[in-house]
C-alpha angles and dihedrals in degrees: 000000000000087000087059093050087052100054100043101083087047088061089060091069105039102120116223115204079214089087086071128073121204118204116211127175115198091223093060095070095271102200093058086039092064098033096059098031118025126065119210116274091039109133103248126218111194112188134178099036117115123230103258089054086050102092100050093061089037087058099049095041113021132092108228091208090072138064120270117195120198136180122177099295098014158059144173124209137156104266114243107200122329091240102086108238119262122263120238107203121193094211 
């Protein structure tokens, strides 16, 4: 009990990236975009990309314990890492 008193005020100034939202239009070369731009936990817009293409971009940036919300050309996610996940291929 005392060790939870003691961490609560810490809690108050834990900072969440999710307080940040990152833009990205497919069409604006969108790897380098959120490389250079965006820090894991942003909430990411991606915008310009049709339906079909969705799943490929959800798959490389977003955090699947979190809720990702699409329409036809675009989606929003929590962003994982800003470095996109690697492929494994059974070739």
């Amino acid at each position: 009990m005392r060790l939870i008193l003691l961490l609560l005020p810490l809690s108050f100034f834990a900072k969440a990236d999710m307080d940040y939202v990152c833009y990205v239009d497919e069409n604006k070369a969108p790897y380098k975009f959120i490389a250079e731009n965006c820090q894991r936990n942003n909430v990411l817009v991606y915008t310009s990309t049709p339906y079909e293409n969705q799943i490929f971009y959800i798959s490389d940036f977003c955090r699947f314990d979190r809720n990702v919300e699409r329409n036809k050309t675009s989606f929003t996610c929590v962003l994982y890492d800003k470095k996109p996940r690697s492929h494994i291929h059974s070739d």
